[in-house]
C-alpha positions, 0 to 999 in steps of 0.5 A: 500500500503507498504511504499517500494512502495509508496516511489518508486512511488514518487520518479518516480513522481518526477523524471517525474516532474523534466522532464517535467518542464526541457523538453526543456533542456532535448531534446536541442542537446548535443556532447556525448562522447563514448569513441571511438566515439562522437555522437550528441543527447539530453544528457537528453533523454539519461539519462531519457531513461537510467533511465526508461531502469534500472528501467526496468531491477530492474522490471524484476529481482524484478519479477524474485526473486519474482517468485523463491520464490514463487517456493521455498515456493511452493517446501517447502509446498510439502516438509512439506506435505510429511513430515505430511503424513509421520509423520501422517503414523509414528504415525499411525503405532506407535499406531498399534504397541503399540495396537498389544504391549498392546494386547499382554501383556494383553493376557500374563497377563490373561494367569497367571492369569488363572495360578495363578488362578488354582494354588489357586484353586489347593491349596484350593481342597488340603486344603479342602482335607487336612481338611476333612482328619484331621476332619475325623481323629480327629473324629474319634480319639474322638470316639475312646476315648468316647468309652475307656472312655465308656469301662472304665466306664463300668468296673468302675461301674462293680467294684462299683456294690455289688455283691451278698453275697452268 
């Protein structure tokens, strides 16, 4: 039980303690002025009626801010979970963009590597071309001086061989 409302319910015990044991004062006739009027009742019948009825009204407005903030946190909680939900949605539709993002990027990407890729072999046929081409040249420059050199040594021997006297 929370200390607020064992403090209240002592304090109506006493006060139902303090009537009872004054119960012959409460109800002994009394002239009561209203002002305008004066009227003969038992002036302790009115205070405790006065009390029980402000005790009630402090019961109904408890009840009444109770029941408003009980609305309030129902209003709140609706409010909160439209926000999740779109929060939820928001981050749903981040992802689903920044997967369309990565898919894009990634097909780019593959495409100049496809490019880069064809370029390098591009440039290696043309490389291998290029080499094939000078082998051939320098081979056959290679065998164009074996063959002076062959030629040149045949004459070489032609002038070393003796002729015959004759």
């Amino acid at each position: 039980m929370k200390l607020r409302t064992l403090f209240f319910l002592i304090v109506l015990a006493a006060v139902a303690a303090f009537a009872s044991l004054n119960w012959i004062i409460f109800i002994t006739p009394t002239t009561l002025s209203l002002g305008f009027i004066e009227v003969e009742a038992p002036l302790g019948l009115v205070m405790l009626g006065m009390l029980i009825f402000l005790t009630a009204l402090f019961l109904v407005f408890v009840v009444y801010l109770q029941a408003s903030v009980l609305l309030d946190a129902r209003r709140h909680a609706k409010e909160l979970q439209a926000n999740r939900v779109l929060a939820s949605q928001s981050e749903t539709s981040r992802f689903t963009e920044l997967r369309g993002f990565l898919d894009i990027e990634l097909k780019r990407q593959a495409i100049a590597d496809a490019e880069s890729r064809m370029t390098v072999l591009a440039r290696l046929d043309q490389l291998e071309r290029d080499l094939c081409s000078a082998t051939e040249q320098t081979s056959t420059t290679i065998s164009a001086y074996i063959g002076e050199l062959e030629d040149r040594l045949d004459r070489g021997s032609a002038n070393l061989v003796p002729r015959p006297n004759s």
